[in-house]
C-alpha positions as CSV (number, residue, x, y, z in Angstrom):
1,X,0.0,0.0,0.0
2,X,1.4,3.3,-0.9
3,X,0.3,6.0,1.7
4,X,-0.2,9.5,1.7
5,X,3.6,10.8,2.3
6,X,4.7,14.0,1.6
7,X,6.3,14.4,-2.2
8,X,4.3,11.5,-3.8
9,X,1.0,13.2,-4.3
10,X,1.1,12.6,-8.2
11,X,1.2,8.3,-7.1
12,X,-2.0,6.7,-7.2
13,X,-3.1,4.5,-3.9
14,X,-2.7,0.7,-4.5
15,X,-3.2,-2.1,-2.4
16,X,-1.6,-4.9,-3.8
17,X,-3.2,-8.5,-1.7
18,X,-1.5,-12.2,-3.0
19,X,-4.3,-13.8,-0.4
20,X,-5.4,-15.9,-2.9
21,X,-2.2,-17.7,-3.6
22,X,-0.8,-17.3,-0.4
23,X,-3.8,-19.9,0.6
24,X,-2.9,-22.2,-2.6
25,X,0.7,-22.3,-1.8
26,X,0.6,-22.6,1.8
27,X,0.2,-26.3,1.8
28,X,3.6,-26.7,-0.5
29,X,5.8,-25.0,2.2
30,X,8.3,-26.9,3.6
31,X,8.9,-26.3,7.4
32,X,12.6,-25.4,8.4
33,X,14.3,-28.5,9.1
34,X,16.0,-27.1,12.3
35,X,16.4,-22.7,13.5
36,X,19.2,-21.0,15.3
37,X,19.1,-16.9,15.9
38,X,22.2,-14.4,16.0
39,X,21.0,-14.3,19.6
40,X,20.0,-17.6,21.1
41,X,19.1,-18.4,25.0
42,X,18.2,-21.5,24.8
43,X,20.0,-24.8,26.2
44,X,23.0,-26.6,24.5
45,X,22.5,-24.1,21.6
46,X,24.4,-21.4,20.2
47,X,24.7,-17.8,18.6
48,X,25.7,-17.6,15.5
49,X,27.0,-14.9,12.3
50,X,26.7,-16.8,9.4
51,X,25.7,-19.8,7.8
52,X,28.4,-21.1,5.6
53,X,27.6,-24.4,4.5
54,X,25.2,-27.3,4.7
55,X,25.3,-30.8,3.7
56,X,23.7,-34.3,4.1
57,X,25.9,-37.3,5.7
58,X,24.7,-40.5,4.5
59,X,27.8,-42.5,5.0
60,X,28.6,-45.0,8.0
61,X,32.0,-43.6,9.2
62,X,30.3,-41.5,12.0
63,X,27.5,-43.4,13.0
64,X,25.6,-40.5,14.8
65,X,25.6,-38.4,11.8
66,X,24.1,-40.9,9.1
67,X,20.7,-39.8,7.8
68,X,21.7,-35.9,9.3
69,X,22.2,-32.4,8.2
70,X,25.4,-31.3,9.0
71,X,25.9,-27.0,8.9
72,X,28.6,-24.8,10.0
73,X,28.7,-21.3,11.1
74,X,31.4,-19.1,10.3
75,X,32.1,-18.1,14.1
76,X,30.4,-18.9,17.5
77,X,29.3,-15.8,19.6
78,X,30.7,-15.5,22.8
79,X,31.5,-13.3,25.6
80,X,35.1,-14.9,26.2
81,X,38.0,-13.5,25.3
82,X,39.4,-17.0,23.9
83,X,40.1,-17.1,20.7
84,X,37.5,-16.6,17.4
85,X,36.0,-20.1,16.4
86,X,33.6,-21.3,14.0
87,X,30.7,-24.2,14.9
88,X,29.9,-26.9,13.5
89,X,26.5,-29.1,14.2
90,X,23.8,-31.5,12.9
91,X,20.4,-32.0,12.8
92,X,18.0,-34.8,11.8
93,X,14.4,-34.5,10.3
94,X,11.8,-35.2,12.3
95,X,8.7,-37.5,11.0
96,X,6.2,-35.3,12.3
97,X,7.4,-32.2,10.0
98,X,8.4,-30.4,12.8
99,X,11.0,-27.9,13.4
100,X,14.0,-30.1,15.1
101,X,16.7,-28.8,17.3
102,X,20.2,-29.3,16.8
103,X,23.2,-30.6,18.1
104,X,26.9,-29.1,18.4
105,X,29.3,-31.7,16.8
106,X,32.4,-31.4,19.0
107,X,35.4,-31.5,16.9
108,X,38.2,-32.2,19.8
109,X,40.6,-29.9,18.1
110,X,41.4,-26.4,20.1
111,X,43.1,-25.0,16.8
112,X,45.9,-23.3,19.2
113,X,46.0,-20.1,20.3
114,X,44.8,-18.6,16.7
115,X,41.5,-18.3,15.5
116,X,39.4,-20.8,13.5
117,X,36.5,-19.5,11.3
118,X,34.7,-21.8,9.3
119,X,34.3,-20.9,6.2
120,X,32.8,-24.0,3.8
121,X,31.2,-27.1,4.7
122,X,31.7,-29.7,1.3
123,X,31.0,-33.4,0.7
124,X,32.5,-35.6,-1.9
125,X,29.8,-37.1,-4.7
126,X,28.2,-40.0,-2.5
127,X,28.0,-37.5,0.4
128,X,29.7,-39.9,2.8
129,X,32.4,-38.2,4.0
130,X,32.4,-34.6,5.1
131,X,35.2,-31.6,4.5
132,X,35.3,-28.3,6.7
133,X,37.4,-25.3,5.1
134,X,39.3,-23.0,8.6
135,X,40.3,-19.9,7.9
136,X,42.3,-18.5,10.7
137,X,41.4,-14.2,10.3
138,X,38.3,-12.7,8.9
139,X,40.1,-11.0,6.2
140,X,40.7,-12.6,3.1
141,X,43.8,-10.6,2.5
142,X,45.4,-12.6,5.5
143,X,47.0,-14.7,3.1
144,X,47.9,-18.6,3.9
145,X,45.9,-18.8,6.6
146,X,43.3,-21.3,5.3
147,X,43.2,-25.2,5.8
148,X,40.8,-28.0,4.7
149,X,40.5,-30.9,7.7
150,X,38.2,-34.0,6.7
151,X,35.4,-34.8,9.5
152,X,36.0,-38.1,10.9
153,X,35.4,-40.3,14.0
């Protein structure tokens, strides 16, 4: 709707309603498969900046993950002082086509005293093993700083 503001007198007034399809396409929406905020409170979650990659796992090497959707953030929000770090989690659709919540995949590597933002999240063809691209400074111009570890048990 375009109201009455000053400087657009000579625009006609519209209102411009989709309710129609709305209601048709309504049933062909797919529900999020799992949600996490900038800013999240809630238990054994976290805050995140970005989403940087998502993939299924359908192999058998990490047992917990098969069947999963595996996404990484580029850095985990704290209030520490410790060192930048990216995230890295999973999540697993739900038969009832409900949102699902997620679970933080715990990579037991500290990556030092330097940062660790993950940037990329691959998958070879069969999507049975999983890749995670580091970066360690949030300016690309930081040259040689990247590396590529493969996800495994």
């Amino acid at each position: 709707m375009i109201n009455n503001c000053p400087g657009t007198a000579n625009l006609s007034n519209f209102t411009v309603a989709y309710y129609d399809d709305a209601i048709k396409s309504s049933s062909k929406k797919l529900t999020p498969l799992t949600c996490y905020y900038h800013i999240d409170s809630r238990p054994a979650s976290f805050s995140g900046t970005a989403l940087t990659g998502v993939q299924a796992y359908t192999g058998t090497n990490i047992p917990e993950l098969t069947g999963s959707v595996v996404f990484s953030d580029f850095v985990r929000r704290t209030d520490s002082t410790a060192p930048a770090r990216g995230v890295l989690a999973y999540s697993r659709l739900s038969p009832y086509s409900k949102i699902n919540d997620y679970h933080i995949i715990d990579l037991n590597n500290d990556f030092g005293s330097q940062a660790a933002f993950f940037t990329c999240l691959g998958a070879n063809r069969e999507q049975t093993r999983l890749f995670l691209g580091v970066y360690g400074s949030m300016r690309v111009t930081d040259l040689h700083l990247g590396s590529v570890f493969e996800i495994v048990p």
